[in-house]
C-alpha angles and dihedrals in degrees: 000000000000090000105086086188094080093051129076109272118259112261098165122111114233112317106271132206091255091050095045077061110051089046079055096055095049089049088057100049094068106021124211138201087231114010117206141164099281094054089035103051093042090051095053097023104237130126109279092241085062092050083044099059087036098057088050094052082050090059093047083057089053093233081113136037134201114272106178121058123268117288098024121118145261099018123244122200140196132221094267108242097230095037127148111272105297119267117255105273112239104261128184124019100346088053090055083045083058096054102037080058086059109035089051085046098055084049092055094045090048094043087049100044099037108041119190121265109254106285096036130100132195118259093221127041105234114251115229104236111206100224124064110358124232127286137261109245102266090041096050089045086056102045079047089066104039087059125041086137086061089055096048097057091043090060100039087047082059087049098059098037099053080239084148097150086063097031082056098040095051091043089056090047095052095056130131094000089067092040078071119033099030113024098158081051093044088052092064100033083063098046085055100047103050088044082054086040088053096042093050089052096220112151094204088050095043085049097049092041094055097045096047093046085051094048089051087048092047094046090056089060090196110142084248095047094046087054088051100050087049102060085040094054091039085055095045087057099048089050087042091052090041085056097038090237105155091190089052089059098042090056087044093057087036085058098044086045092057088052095045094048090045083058084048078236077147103172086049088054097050094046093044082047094045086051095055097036083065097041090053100041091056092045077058088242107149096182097059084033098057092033092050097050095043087053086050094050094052087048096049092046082057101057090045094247095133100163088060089042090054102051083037096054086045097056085052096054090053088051094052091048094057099112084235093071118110118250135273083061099151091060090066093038078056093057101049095053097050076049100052096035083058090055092040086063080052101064108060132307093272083081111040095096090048090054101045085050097061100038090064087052091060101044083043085056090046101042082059089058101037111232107159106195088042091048091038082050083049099050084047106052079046110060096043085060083053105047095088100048106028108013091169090066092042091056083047092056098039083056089057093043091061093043090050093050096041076085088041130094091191149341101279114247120179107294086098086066097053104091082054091068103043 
């Protein structure tokens, strides 16, 4: 944190031996990959302008060196690989102090930094560390990312300590940013959070530890991930029905559905998506709602049963445009009307125009909001409709289509649509 203005002024006289030490032995209590005044000051409470002279005095006695190039504050540093014998690290009570400091700290900074979607509150109140004060948002995602050490032994000091308010809190705030930055910290992050979940005893943090755990699994759509996110989803249902939360439920089957789409187990996947289309829209949930009756739309278009695919899709399209819904509300509209003109060219050749039609309107939306697998989808499922009567322009949209997936890996399912409906 280079702005000294959001930390506790400094009050101490010149650093002195006995304090160079005892930062030392704090240090050395929880140690980091790159050590800085954040993590530092936290760690030995003191003001950041304090850890920052005193690391500097530490490097001047050669126990740290610079880790960051010349000119960029503030300042990290690294143990020093010739340094004097290591301090004693802080040990008792004053070593639990240490990492309370910095458990309540990480807390504060992911709080800060990940606020809740709107609807969702946090599971543990923030506590308001002293020294230094939480981030702005861009500072507290760069500090994030700078220190993914510092997390972990925040979360493995809760650990030990049976903190699980705080092991819990923290988990919830770190999803999905560490789904994606750090997964094998994340891993962990989750596996500590639902055992605090399950100690605590506490039913809402059990729920939104196990549905974000599962939604990480089901993201990595690896075969042992898929059988992960499973059991997880399938546990997250029993303890939803147990506590009559239809949302619950409806993210559950959403969940299920995905898994079951992504193993082309594609009646599975309508029926799992029909079922949490239902819960959520009696929970009064429109973005599970929409999202769950456009995958089972999709699903019902692949196994050829258009008129299901067309009341399904329609029932999506009112969803998305509940002024609850979550922006960008017209991607998703787009979708499902690529999707039901594609069944409307199904269903005799009355229709066909009509189809077509709206399926230009839809690649026409998307192409506005540049989603590639879902344009190149669209280009596809029209020019098919087109083959019979201009062959020439369905030759000219399958070209774009390829060109389109050459930077795909694959033709998007629903797994972009998850973090919606957590």
């Amino acid at each position: 944190m280079s702005d000294p203005t959001l930390t506790t002024p400094s009050t101490a006289s010149a650093p002195t031996t006995a304090a160079r030490e005892a930062l030392a032995a704090a240090l050395a209590c929880a140690p980091q990959a790159a050590i800085d005044p954040d993590t530092a000051a936290v760690l030995a409470g003191i003001s950041w302008e304090q850890a920052e002279g005193l690391l500097r005095d530490l490097a001047d006695d050669g126990i740290l060196d610079p880790a960051t190039p010349a000119g960029v504050t503030p300042v990290r540093y690294r143990p020093a690989p010739h340094a004097p014998a290591p301090v004693q690290p802080l040990a008792g009570p004053e070593r639990e102090a240490a990492l309370r400091r910095l458990a309540d700290w990480t807390l504060a900074v992911t709080s800060t930094t990940h606020p809740r979607t709107p609807g969702r509150t946090p599971l543990t109140a923030p506590p308001a560390p002293p020294n230094p004060a939480p981030f702005p948002h861009a500072q507290g995602s760069a500090w994030l990312d700078d220190h993914t050490g510092t997390i972990r032994t925040a979360l493995q000091a809760a650990a030990e300590h049976h903190w699980h308010a705080l092991a819990y809190g923290t988990t919830d705030h770190l999803w999905p940013w560490l789904t994606d930055d750090a997964p094998h910290l994340w891993a962990e992050a989750a596996r500590i959070g639902l055992a605090a979940a399950e100690r605590a005893g506490n039913e809402d943090a059990l729920r939104r530890m196990l549905r974000s755990s599962a939604a990480s699994h089901t993201l990595s759509a690896t075969p042992d991930d898929h059988t992960q996110a499973t059991a997880l989803w399938e546990r997250l249902l029993d303890h939803a029905y147990r506590a009559d939360d239809l949302t619950d439920q409806g993210r559950a089957h959403f969940g299920l559905a995905l898994i079951a789409a992504e193993d082309h187990r594609t009646q599975d996947a309508a029926d799992l998506f029909t079922e949490a289309a239902e819960a959520c829209r009696k929970a009064d949930f429109p973005a599970g709602a929409g999202l769950a009756f456009l995958g089972a739309g999709d699903a019902a278009c692949r196994l050829a049963a258009w008129p299901q695919a067309i009341e399904a899709l329609d029932d999506a399209v009112d969803q998305f445009r509940d002024p609850s819904f979550p922006p960008p509300s017209d991607h998703y509209e787009a979708r499902a009307r690529v999707l039901r003109g594609h069944a409307l060219t199904h269903t005799g050749t009355d229709h066909t125009p009509t189809g077509i039609r709206a399926m230009t309107l839809g690649l026409e939306m998307l192409e506005d909001r540049d989603t590639g697998p879902w344009q190149a989808r669209a280009l596809l499922l029209l020019a098919d409709a087109l083959t019979a009567t201009d062959p020439g322009e369905a030759t000219r949209l399958r070209d774009r289509a390829t060109g389109i997936l050459r930077h795909a890996a694959h033709i998007s399912d629903y797994t972009d649509t998850l973090r919606l409906v957590m």
